[in-house]
VEXNU-929579 format. One record per atom (N, C-alpha, C): atom name; residue number from 1; residue in one letter; chain; x, y, z. Coordinates in Angstrom, 3 decimals, always signed. Example, Ala and Ser with C-alpha at 12.3 -4.5 7.8 and 13.67 -1.06 7.14 Angstrom:
BEGIN
<r 'N'; 1; 'A'; 'A'; <+13.190; -5.690; +7.800>> <r 'CA'; 1; 'A'; 'A'; <+12.300; -4.500; +7.800>> <r 'C'; 1; 'A'; 'A'; <+13.200; -3.300; +7.800>> <r 'N'; 2; 'S'; 'A'; <+12.850; -2.250; +7.080>> <r 'CA'; 2; 'S'; 'A'; <+13.670; -1.060; +7.140>> <r 'C'; 2; 'S'; 'A'; <+12.900; +0.030; +7.870>> 
//
This chain:
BEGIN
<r 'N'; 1; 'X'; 'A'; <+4.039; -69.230; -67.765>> <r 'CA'; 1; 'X'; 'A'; <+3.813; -67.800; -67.609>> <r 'C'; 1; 'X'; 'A'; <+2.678; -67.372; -68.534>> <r 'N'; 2; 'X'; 'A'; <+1.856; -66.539; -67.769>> <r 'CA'; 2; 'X'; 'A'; <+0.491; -66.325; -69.106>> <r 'C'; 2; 'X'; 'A'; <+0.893; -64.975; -70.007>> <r 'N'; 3; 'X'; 'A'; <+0.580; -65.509; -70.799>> <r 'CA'; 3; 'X'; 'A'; <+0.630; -64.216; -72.092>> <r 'C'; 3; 'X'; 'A'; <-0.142; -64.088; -72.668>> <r 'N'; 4; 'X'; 'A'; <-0.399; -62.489; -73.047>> <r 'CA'; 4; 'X'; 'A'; <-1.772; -62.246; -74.053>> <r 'C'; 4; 'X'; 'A'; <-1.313; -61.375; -75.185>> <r 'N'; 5; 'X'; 'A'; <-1.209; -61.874; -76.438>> <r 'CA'; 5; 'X'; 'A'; <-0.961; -61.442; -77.985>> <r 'C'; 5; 'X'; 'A'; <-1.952; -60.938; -78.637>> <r 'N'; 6; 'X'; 'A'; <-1.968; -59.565; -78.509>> <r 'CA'; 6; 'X'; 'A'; <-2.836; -58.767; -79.200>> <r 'C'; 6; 'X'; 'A'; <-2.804; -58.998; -81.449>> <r 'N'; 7; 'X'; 'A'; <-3.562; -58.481; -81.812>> <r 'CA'; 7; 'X'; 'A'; <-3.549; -58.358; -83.275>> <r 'C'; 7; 'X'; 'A'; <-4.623; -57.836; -83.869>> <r 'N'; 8; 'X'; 'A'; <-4.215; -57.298; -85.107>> <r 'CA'; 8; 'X'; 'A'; <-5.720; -56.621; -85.827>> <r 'C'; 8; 'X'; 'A'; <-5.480; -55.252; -86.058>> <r 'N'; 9; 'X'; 'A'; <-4.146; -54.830; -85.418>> <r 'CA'; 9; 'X'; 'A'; <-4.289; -53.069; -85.227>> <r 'C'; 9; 'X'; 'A'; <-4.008; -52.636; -86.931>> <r 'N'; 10; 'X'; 'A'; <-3.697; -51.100; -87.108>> <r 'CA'; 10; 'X'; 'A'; <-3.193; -50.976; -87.936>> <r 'C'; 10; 'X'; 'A'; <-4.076; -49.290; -88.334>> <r 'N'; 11; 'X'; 'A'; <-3.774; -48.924; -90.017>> <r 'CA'; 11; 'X'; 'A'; <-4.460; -47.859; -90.227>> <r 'C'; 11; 'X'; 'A'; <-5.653; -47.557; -91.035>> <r 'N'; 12; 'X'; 'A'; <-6.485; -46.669; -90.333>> <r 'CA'; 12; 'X'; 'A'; <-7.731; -47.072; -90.892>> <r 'C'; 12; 'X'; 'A'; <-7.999; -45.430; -90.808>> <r 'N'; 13; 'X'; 'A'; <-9.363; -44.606; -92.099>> <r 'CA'; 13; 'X'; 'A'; <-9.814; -44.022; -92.616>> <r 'C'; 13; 'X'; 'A'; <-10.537; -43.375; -90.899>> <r 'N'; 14; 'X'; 'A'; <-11.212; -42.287; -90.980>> <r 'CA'; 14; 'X'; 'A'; <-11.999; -41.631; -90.015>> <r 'C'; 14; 'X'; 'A'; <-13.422; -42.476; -90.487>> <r 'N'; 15; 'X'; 'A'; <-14.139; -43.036; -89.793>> <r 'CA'; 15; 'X'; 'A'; <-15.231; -44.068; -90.070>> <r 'C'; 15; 'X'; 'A'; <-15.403; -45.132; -90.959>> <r 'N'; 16; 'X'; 'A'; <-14.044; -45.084; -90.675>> <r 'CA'; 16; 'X'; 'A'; <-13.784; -46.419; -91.001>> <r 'C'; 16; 'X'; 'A'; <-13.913; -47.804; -89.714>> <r 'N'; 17; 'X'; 'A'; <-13.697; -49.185; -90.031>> <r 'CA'; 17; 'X'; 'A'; <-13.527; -49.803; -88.944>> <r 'C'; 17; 'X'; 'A'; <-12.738; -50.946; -89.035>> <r 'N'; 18; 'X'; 'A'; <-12.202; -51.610; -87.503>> <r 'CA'; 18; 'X'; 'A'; <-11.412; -52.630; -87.349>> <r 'C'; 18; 'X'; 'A'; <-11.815; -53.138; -86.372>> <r 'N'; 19; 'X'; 'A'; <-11.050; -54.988; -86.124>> <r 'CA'; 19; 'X'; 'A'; <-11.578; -55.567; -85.351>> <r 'C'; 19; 'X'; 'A'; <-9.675; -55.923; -84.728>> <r 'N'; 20; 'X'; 'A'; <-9.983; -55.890; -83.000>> <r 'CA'; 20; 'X'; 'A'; <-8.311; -56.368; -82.435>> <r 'C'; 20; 'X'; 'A'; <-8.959; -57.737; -81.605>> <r 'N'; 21; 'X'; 'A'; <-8.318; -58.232; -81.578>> <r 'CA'; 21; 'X'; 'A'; <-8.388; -59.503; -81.290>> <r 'C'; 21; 'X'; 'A'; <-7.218; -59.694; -79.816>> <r 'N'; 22; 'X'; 'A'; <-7.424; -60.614; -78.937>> <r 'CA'; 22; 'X'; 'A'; <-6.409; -61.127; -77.941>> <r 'C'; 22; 'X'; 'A'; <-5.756; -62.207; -77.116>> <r 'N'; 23; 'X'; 'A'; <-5.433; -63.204; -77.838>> <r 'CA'; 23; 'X'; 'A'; <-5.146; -64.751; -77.089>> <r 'C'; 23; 'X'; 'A'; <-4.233; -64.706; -75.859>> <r 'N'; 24; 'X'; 'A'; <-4.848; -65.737; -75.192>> <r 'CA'; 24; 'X'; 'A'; <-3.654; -65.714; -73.847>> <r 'C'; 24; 'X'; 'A'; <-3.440; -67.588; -73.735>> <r 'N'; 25; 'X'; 'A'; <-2.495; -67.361; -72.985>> <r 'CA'; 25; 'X'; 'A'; <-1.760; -68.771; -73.324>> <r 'C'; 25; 'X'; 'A'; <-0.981; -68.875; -71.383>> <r 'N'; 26; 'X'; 'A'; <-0.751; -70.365; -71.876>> <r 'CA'; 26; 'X'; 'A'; <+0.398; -70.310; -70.533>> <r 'C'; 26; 'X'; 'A'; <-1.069; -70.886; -69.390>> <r 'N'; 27; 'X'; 'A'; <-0.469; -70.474; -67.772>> <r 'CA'; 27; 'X'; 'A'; <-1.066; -71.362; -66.681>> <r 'C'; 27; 'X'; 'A'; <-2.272; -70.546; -66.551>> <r 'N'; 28; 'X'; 'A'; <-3.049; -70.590; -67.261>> <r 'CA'; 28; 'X'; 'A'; <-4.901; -70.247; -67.038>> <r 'C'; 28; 'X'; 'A'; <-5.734; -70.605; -65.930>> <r 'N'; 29; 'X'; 'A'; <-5.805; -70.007; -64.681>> <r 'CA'; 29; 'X'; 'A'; <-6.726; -70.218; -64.278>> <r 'C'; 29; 'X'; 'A'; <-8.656; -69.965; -64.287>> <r 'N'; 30; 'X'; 'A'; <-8.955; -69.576; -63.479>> <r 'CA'; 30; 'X'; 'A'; <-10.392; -68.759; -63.817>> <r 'C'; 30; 'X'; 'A'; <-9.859; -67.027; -64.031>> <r 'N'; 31; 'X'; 'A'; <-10.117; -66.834; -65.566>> <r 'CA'; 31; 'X'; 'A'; <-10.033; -65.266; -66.324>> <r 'C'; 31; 'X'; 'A'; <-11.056; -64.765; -65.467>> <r 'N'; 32; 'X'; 'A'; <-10.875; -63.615; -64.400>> <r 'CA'; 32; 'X'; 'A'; <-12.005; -63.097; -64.028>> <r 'C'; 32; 'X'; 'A'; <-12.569; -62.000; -64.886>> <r 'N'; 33; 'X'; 'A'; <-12.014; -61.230; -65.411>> <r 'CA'; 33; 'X'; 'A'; <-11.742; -60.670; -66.546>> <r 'C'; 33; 'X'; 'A'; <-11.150; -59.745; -67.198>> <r 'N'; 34; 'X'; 'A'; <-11.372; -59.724; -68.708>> <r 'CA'; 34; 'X'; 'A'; <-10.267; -59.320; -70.170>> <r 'C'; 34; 'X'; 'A'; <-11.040; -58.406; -70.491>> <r 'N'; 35; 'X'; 'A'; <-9.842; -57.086; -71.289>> <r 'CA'; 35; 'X'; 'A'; <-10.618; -55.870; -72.123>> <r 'C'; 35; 'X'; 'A'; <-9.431; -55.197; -72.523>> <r 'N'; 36; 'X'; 'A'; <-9.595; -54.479; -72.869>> <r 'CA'; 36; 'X'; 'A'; <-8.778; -53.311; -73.934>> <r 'C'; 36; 'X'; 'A'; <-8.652; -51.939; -73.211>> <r 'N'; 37; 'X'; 'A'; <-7.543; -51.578; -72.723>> <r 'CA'; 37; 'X'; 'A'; <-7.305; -49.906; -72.662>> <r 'C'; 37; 'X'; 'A'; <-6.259; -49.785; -73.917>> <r 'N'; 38; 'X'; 'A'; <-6.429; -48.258; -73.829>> <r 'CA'; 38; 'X'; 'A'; <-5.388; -47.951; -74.461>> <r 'C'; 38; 'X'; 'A'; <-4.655; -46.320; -74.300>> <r 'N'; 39; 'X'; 'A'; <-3.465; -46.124; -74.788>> <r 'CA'; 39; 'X'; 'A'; <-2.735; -44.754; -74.629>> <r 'C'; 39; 'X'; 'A'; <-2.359; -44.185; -75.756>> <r 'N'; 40; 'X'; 'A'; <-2.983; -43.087; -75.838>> <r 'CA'; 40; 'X'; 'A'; <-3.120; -41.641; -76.638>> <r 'C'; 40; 'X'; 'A'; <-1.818; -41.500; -76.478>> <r 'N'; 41; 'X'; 'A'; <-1.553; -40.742; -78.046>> <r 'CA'; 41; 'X'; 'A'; <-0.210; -40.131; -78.028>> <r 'C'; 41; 'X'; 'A'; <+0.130; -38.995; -76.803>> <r 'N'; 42; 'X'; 'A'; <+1.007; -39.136; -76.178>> <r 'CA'; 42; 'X'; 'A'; <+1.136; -38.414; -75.191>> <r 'C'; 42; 'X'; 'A'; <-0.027; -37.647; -73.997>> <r 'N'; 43; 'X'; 'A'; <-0.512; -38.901; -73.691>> <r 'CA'; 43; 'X'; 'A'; <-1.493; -39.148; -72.913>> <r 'C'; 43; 'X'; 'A'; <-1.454; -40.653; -72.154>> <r 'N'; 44; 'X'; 'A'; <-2.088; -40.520; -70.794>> <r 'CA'; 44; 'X'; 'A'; <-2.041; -42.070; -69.637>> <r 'C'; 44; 'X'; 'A'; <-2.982; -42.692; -70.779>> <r 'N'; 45; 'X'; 'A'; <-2.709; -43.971; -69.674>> <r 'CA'; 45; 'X'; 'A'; <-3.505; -45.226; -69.739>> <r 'C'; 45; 'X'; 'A'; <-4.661; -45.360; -70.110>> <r 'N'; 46; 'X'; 'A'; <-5.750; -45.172; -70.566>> <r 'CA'; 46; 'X'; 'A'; <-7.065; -44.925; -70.429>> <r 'C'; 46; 'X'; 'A'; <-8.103; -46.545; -70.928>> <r 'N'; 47; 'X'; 'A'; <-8.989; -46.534; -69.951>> <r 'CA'; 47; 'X'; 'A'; <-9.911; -48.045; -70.120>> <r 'C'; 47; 'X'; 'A'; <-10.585; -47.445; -71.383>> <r 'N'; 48; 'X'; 'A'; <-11.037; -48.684; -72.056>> <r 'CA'; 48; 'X'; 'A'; <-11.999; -48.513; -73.280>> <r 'C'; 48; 'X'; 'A'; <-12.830; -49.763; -73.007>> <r 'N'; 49; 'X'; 'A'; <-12.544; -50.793; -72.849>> <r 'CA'; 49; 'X'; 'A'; <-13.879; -51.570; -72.487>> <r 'C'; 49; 'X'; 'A'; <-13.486; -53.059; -71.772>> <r 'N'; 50; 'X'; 'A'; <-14.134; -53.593; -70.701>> <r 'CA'; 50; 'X'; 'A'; <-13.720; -54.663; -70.094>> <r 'C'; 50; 'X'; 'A'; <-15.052; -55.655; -70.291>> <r 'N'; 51; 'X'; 'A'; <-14.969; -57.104; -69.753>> <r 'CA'; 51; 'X'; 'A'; <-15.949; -57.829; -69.712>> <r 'C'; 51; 'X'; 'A'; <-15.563; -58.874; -68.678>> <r 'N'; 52; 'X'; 'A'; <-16.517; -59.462; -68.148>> <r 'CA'; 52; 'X'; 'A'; <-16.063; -60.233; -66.800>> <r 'C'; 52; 'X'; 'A'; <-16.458; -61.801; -67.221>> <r 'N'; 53; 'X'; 'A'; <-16.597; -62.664; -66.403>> <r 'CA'; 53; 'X'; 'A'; <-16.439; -63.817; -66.524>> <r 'C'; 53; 'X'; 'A'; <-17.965; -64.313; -66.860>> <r 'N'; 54; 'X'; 'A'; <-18.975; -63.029; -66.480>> <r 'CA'; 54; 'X'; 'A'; <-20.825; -64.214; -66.260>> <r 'C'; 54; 'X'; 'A'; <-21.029; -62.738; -67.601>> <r 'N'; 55; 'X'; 'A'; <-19.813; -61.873; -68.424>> <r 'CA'; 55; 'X'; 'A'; <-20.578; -61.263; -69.753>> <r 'C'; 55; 'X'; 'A'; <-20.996; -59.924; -69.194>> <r 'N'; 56; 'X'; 'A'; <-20.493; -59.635; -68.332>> <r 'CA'; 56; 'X'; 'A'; <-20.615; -58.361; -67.462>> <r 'C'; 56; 'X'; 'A'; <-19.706; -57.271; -68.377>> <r 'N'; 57; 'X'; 'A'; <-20.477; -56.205; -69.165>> <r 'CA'; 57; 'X'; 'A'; <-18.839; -55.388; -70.180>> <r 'C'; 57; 'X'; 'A'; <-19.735; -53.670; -69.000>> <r 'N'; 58; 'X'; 'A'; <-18.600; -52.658; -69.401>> <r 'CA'; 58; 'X'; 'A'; <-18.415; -51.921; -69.013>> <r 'C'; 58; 'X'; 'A'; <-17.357; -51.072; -70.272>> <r 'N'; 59; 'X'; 'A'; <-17.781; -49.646; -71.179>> <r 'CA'; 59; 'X'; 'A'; <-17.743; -49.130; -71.629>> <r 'C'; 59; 'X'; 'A'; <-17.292; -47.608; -71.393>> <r 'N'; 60; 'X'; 'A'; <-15.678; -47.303; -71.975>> <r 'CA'; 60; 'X'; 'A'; <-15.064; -45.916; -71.785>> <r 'C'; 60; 'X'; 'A'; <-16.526; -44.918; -72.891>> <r 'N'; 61; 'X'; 'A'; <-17.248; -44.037; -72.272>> <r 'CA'; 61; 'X'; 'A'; <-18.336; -43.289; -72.511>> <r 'C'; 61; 'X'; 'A'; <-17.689; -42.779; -73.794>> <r 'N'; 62; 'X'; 'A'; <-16.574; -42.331; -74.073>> <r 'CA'; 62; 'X'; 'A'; <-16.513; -41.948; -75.695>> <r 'C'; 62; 'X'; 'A'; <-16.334; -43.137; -76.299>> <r 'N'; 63; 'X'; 'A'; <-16.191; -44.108; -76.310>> <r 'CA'; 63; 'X'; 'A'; <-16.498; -45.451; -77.086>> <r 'C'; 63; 'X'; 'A'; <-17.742; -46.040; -77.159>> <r 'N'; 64; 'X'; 'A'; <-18.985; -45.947; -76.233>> <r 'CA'; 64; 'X'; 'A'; <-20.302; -46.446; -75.992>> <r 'C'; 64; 'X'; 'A'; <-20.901; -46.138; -77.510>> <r 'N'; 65; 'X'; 'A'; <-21.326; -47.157; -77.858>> <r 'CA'; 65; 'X'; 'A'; <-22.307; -47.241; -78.791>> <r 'C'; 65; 'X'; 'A'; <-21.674; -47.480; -80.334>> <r 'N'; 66; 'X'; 'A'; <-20.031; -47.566; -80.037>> <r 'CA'; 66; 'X'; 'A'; <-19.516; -47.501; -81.554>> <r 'C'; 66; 'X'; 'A'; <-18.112; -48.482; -81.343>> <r 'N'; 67; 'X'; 'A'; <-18.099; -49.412; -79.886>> <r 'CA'; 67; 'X'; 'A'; <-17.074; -50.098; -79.849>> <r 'C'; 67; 'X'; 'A'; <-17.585; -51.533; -79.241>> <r 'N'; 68; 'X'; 'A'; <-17.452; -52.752; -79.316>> <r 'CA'; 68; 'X'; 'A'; <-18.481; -53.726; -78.861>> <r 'C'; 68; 'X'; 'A'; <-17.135; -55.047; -78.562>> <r 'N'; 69; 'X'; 'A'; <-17.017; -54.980; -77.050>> <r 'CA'; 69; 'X'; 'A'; <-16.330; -55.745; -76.425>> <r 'C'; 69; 'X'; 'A'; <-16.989; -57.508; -76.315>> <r 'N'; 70; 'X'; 'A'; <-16.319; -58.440; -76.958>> <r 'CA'; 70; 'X'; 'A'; <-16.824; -60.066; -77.257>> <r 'C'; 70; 'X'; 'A'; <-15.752; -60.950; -76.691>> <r 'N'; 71; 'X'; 'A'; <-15.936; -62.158; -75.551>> <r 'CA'; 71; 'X'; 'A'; <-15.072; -63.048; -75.213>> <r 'C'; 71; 'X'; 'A'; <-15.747; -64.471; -75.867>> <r 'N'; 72; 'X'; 'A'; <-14.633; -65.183; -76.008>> <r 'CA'; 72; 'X'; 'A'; <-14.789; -66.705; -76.959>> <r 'C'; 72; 'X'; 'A'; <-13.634; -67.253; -75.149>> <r 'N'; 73; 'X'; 'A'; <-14.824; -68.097; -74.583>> <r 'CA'; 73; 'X'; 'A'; <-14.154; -68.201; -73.062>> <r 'C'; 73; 'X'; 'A'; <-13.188; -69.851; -73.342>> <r 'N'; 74; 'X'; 'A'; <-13.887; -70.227; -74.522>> <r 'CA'; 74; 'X'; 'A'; <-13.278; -71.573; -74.425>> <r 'C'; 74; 'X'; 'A'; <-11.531; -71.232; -75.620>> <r 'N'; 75; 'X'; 'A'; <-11.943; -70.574; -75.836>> <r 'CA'; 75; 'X'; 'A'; <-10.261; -70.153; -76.650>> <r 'C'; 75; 'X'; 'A'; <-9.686; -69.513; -75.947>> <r 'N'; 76; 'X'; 'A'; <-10.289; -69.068; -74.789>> <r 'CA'; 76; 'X'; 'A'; <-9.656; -67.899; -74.023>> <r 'C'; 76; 'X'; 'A'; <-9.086; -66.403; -74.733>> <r 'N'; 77; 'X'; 'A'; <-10.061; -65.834; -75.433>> <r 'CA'; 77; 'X'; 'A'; <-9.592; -64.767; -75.812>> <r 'C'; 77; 'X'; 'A'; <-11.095; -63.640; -76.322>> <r 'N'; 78; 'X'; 'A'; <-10.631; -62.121; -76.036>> <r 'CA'; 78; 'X'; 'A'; <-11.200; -61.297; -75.834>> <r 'C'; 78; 'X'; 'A'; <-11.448; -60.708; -77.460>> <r 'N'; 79; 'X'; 'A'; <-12.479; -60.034; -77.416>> <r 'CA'; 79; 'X'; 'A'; <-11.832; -59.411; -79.374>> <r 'C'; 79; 'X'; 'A'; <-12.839; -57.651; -78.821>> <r 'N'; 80; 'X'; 'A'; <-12.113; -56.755; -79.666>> <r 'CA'; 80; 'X'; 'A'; <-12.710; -55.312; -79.745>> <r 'C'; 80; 'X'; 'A'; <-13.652; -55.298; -80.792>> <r 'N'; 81; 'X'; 'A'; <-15.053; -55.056; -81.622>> <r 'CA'; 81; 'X'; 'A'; <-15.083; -54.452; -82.720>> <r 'C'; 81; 'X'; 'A'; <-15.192; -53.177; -82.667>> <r 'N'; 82; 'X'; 'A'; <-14.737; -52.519; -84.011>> <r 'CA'; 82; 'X'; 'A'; <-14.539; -51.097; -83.587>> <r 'C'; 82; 'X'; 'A'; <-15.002; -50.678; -84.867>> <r 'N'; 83; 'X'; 'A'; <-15.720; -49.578; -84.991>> <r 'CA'; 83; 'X'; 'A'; <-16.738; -48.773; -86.311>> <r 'C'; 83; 'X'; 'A'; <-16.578; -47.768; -85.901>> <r 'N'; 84; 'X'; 'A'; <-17.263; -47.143; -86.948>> <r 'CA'; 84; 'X'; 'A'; <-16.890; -45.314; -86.781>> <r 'C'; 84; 'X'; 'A'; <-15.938; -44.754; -86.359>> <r 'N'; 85; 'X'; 'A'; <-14.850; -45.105; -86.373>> <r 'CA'; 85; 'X'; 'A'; <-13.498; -44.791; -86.025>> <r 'C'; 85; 'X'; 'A'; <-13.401; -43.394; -85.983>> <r 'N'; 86; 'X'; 'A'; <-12.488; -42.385; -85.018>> <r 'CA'; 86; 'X'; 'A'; <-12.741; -41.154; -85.061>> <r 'C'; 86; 'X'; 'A'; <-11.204; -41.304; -84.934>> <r 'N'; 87; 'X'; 'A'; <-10.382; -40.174; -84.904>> <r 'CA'; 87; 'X'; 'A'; <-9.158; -39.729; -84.921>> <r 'C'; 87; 'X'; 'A'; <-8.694; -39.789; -83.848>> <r 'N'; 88; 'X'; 'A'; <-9.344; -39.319; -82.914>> <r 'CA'; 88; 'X'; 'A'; <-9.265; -39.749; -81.774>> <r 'C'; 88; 'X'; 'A'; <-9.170; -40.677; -80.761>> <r 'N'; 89; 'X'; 'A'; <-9.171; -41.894; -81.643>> <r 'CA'; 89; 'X'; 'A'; <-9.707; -43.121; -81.217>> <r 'C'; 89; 'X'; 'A'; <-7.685; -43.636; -81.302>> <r 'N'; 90; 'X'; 'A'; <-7.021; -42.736; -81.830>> <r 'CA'; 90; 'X'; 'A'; <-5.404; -43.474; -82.668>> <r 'C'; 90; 'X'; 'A'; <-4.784; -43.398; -80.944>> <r 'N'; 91; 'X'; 'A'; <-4.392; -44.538; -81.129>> <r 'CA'; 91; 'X'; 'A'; <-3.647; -45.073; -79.545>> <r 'C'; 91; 'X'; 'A'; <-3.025; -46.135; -79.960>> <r 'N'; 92; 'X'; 'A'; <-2.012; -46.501; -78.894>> <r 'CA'; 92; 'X'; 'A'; <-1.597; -48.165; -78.716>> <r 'C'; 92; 'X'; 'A'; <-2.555; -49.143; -78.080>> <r 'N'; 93; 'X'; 'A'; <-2.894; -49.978; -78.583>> <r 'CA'; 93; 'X'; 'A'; <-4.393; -50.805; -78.196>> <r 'C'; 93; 'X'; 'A'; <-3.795; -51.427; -77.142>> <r 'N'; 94; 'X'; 'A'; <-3.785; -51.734; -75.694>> <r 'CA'; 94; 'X'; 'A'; <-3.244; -53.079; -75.182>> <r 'C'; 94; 'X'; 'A'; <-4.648; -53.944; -74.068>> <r 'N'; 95; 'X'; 'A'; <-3.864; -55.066; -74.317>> <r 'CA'; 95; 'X'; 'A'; <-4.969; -56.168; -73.986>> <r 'C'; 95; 'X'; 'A'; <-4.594; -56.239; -72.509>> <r 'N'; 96; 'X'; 'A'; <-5.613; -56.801; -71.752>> <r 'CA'; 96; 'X'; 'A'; <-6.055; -56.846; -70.197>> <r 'C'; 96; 'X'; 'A'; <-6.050; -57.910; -69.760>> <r 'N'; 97; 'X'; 'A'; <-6.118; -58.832; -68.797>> <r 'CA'; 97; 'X'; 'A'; <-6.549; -59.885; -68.221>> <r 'C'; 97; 'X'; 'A'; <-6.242; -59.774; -66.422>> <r 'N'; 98; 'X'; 'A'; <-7.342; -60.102; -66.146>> <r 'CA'; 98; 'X'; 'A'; <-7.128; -60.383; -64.743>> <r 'C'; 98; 'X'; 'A'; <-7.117; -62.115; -64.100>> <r 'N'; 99; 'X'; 'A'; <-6.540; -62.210; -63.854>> <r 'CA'; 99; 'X'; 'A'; <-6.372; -64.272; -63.329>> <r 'C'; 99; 'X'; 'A'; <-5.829; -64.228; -62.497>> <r 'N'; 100; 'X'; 'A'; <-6.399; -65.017; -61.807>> <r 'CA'; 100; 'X'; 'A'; <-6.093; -65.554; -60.592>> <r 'C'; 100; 'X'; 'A'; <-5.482; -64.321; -59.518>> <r 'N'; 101; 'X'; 'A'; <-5.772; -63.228; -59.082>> <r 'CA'; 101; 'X'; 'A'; <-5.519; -61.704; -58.846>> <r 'C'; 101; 'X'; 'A'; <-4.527; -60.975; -59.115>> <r 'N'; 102; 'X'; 'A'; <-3.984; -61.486; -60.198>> <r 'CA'; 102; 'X'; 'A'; <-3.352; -60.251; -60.830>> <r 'C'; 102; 'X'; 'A'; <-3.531; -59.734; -62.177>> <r 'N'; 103; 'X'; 'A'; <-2.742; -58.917; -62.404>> <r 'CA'; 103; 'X'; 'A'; <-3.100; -58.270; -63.850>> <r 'C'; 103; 'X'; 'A'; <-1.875; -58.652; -64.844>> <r 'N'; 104; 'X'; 'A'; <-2.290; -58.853; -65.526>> <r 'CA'; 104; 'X'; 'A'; <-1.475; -58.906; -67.278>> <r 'C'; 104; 'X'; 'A'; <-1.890; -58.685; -68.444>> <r 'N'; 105; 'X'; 'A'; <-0.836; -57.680; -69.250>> <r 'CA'; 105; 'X'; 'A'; <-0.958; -57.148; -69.979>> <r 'C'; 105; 'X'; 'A'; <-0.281; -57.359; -71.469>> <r 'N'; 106; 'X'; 'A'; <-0.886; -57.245; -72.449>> <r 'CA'; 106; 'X'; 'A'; <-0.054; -57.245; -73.680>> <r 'C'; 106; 'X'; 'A'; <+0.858; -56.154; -73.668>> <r 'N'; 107; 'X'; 'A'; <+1.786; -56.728; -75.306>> <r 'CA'; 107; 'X'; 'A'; <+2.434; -55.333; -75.709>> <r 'C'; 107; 'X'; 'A'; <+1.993; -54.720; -75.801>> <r 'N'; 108; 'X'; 'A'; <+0.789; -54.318; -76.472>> <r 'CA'; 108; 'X'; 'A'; <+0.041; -53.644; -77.495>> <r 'C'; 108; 'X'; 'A'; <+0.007; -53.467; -79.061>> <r 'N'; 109; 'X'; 'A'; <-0.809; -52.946; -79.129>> <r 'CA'; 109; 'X'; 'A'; <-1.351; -52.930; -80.789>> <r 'C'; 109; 'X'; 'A'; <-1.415; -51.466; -81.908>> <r 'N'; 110; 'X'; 'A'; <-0.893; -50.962; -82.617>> <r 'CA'; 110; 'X'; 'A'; <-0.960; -49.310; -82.910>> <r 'C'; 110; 'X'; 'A'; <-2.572; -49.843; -83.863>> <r 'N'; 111; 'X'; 'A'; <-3.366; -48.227; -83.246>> <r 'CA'; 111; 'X'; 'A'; <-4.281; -48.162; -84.123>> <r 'C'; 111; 'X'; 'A'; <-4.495; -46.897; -84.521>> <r 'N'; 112; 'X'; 'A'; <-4.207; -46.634; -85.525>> <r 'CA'; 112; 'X'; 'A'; <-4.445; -45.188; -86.342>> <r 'C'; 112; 'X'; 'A'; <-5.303; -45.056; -87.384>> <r 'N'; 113; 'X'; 'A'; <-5.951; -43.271; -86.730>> <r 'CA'; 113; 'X'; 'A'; <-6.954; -43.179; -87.557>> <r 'C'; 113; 'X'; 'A'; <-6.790; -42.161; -88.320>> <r 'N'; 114; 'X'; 'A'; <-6.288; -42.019; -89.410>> <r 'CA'; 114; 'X'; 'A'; <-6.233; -40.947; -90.567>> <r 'C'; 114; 'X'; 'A'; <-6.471; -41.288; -91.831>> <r 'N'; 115; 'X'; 'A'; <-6.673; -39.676; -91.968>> <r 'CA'; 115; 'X'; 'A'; <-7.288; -39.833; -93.711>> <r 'C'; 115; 'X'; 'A'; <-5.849; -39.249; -94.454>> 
//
């Protein structure tokens, strides 16, 4: 069964930064591809950044320019870096994967941003 174990979350300063990380394990076929949404306190699902199999990323527009989606294809795993952290940014991080056509998901990860 494939699984993907998020890590890295935690609490961090308003511009401040962190890095989440995401391994997947189990029957791997071709990852078409892995990324990060996440959910606002009492708020949906929302994408923050994906990347595909040929390095193809795609960026939630309030994250562009201050969040930088990286896959390591031979470990099989995805990583977030994240800077300038805004308050706004505090969600449950969860990890993505698409294989073989379906979707799977981590638990998720808490990331909070306060001073």
């Amino acid at each position: 069964q494939v699984q993907l174990v998020e890590s890295g979350g935690g609490l961090v300063q308003p511009g401040g930064s962190l890095r989440l990380s995401c391994e997947t394990s189990g029957p791997l076929f071709s990852i078409e591809e892995m990324g990060w949404y996440r959910q606002p306190p009492g708020k949906q699902r929302e994408l923050v950044a994906v990347i595909n199999s040929v390095d193809n990323t795609n960026y939630a527009e309030s994250v562009r320019g201050r969040f930088t989606i990286s896959r390591d294809n031979p470990k099989n795993r995805v990583s977030l870096q994240m800077v300038s952290l805004k308050h706004e940014d505090t969600a449950v991080y969860y990890c993505y994967a698409f294989i073989g056509m379906k979707d799977y998901w981590g638990r998720g990860t808490q990331v909070t941003v306060s001073s």
